[in-house]
N, CA, C and O of each residue as an XYZ file, in Angstrom:
288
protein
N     -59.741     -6.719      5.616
C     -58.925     -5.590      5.220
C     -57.700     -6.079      4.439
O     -57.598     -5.942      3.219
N     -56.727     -6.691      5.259
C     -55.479     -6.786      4.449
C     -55.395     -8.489      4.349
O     -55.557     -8.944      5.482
N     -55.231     -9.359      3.535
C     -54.889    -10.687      3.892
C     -53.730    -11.426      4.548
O     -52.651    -10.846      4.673
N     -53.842    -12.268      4.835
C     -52.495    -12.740      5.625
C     -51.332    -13.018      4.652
O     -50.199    -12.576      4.841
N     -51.777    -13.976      3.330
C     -50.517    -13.515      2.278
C     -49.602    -12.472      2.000
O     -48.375    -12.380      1.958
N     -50.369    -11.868      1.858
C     -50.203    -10.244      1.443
C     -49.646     -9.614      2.290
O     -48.890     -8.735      1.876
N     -49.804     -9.823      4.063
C     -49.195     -9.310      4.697
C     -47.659     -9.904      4.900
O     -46.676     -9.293      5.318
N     -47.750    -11.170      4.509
C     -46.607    -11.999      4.797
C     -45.637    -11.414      3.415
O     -44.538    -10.946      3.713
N     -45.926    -11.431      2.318
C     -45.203    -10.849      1.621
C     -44.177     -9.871      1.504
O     -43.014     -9.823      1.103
N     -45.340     -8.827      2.179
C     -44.713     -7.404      2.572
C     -43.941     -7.577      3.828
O     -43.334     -6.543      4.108
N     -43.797     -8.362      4.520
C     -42.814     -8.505      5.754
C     -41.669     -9.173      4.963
O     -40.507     -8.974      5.316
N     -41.883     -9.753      4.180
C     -40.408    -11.128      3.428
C     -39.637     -9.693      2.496
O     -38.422     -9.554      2.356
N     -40.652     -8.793      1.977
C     -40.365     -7.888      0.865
C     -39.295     -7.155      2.233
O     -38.077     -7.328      2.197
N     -39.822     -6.523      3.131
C     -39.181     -5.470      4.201
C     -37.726     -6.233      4.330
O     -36.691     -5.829      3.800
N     -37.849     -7.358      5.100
C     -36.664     -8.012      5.535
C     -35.566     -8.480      4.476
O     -34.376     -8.683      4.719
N     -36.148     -8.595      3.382
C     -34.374     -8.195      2.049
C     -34.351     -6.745      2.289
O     -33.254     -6.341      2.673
N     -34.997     -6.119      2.202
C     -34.840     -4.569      2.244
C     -34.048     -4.224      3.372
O     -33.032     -3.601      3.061
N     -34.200     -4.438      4.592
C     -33.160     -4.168      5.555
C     -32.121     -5.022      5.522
O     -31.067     -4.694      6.068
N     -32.210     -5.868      5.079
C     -30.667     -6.974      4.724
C     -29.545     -6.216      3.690
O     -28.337     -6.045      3.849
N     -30.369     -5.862      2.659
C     -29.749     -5.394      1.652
C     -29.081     -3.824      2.009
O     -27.910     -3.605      1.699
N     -29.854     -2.839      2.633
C     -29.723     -1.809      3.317
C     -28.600     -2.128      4.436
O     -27.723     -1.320      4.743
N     -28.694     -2.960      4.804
C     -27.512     -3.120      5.992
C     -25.766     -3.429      5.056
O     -24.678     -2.855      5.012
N     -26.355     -4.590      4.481
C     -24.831     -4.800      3.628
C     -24.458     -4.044      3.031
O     -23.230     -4.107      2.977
N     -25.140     -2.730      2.106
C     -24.550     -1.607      1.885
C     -23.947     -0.790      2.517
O     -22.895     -0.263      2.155
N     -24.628     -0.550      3.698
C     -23.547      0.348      4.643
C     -22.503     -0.418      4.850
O     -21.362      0.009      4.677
N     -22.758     -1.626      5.243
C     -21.383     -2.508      5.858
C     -20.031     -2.352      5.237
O     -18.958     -2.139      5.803
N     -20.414     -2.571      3.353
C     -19.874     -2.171      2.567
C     -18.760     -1.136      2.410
O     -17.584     -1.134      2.047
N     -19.636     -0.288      2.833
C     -19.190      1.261      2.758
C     -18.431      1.030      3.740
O     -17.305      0.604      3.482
N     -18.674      1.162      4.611
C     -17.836      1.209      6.013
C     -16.763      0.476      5.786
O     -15.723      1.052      6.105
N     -16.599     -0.886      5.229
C     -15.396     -1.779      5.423
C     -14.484     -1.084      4.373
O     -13.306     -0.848      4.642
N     -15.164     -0.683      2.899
C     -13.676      0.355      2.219
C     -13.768      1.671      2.802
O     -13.000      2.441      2.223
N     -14.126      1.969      3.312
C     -14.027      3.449      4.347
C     -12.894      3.265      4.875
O     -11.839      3.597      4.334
N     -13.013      2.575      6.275
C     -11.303      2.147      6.868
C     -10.480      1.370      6.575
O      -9.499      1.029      7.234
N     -10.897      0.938      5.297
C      -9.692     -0.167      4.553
C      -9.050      1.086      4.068
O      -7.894      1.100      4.491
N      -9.279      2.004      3.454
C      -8.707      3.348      2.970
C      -8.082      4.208      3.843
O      -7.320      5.078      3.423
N      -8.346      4.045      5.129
C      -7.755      4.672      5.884
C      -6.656      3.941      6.695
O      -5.628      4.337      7.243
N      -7.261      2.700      6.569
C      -5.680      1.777      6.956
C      -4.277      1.563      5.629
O      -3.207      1.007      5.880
N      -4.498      1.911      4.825
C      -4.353      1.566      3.844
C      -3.147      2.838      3.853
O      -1.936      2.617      3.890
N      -3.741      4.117      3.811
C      -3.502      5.689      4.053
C      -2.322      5.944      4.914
O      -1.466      6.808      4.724
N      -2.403      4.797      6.210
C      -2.012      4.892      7.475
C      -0.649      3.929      7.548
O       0.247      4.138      8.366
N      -0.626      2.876      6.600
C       0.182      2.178      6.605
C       0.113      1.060      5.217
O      -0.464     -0.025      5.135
N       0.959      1.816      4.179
C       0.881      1.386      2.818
C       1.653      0.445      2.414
O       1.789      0.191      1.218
N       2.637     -0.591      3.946
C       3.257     -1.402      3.339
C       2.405     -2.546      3.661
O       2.893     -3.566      3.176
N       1.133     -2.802      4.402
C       0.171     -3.465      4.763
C      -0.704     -3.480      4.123
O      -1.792     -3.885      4.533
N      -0.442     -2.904      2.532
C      -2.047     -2.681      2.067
C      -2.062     -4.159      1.068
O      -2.871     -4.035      0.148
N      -1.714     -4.809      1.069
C      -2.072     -6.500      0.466
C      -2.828     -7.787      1.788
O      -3.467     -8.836      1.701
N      -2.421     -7.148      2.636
C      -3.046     -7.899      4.227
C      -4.476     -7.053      4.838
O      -5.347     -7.491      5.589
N      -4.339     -5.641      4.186
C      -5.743     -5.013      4.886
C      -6.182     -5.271      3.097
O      -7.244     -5.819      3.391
N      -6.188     -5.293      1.963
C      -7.527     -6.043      0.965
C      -7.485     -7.177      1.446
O      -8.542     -7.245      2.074
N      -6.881     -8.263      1.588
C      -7.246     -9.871      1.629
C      -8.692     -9.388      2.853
O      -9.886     -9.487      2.572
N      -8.190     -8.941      4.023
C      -9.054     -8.625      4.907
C     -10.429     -8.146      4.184
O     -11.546     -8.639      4.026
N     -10.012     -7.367      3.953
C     -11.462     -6.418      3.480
C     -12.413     -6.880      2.602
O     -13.619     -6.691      2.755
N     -11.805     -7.608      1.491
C     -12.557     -8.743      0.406
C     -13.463     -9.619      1.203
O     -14.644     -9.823      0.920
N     -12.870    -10.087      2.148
C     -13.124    -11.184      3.029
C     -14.463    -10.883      3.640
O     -15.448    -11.618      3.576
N     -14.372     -9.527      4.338
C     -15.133     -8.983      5.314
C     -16.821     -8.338      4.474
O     -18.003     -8.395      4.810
N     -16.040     -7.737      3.224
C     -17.346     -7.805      1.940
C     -17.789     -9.061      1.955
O     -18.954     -8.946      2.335
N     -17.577    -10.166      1.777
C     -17.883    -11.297      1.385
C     -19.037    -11.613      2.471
O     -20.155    -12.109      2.339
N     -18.429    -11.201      3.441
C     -19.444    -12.189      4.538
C     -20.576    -11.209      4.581
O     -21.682    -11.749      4.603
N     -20.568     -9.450      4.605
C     -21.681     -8.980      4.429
C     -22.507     -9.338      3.345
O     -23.580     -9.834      3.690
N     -22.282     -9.208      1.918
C     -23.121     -9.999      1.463
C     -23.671    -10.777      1.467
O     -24.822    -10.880      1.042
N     -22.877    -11.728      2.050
C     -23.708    -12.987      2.126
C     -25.173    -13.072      3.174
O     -25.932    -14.030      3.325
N     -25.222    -11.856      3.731
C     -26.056    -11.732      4.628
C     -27.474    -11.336      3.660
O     -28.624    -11.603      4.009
N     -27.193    -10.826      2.715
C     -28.503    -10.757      1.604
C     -28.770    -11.588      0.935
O     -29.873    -11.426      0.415
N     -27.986    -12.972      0.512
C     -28.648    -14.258     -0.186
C     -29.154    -14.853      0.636
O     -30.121    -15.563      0.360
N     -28.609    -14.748      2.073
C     -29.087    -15.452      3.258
C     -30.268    -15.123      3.426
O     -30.897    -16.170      3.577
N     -31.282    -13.819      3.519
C     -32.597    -13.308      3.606
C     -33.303    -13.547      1.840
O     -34.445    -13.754      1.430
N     -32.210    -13.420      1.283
C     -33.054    -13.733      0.041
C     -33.741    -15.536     -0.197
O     -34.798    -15.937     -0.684
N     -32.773    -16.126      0.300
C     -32.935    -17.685      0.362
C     -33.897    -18.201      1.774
O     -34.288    -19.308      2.146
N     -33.983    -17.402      2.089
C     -34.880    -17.805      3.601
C     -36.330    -17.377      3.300
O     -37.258    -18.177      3.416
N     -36.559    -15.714      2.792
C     -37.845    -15.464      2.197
C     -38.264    -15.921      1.276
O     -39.432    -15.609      1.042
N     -37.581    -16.863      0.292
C     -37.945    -17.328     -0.931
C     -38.022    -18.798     -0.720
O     -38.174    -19.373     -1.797
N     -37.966    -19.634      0.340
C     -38.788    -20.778      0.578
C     -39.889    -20.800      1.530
O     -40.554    -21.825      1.681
């Protein structure tokens, strides 16, 4: 029916897909309440971006990480 390649593929294909799907929300979410900290207290807003850059950074990195793991 289905081959084992083929199935393995489509599991490597799924797992960027939920990697990538996850760091987007993460995304979202981290300028979500960076905006609301931000909103909340505007003489802090150079200490909540350093934060928030930071905090993007590492979600992404969670998609080269699945991209570099399914691709060896």
């Amino acid at each position: 029916m289905f081959s084992i390649p083929l199935l393995a593929q489509l599991s490597g294909n799924l797992h960027v897909a939920l990697a990538a799907l996850g760091a987007a929300i993460a995304v979202g979410l981290i300028g979500m309440k960076a905006s609301e900290a931000v909103g909340r207290n505007p003489g802090a807003s150079t200490q909540i971006l350093v934060q928030s850059i930071l905090a993007i950074a590492f979600a992404e990195a969670i998609v080269f990480y699945a991209l570099f793991l399914v691709g060896s």
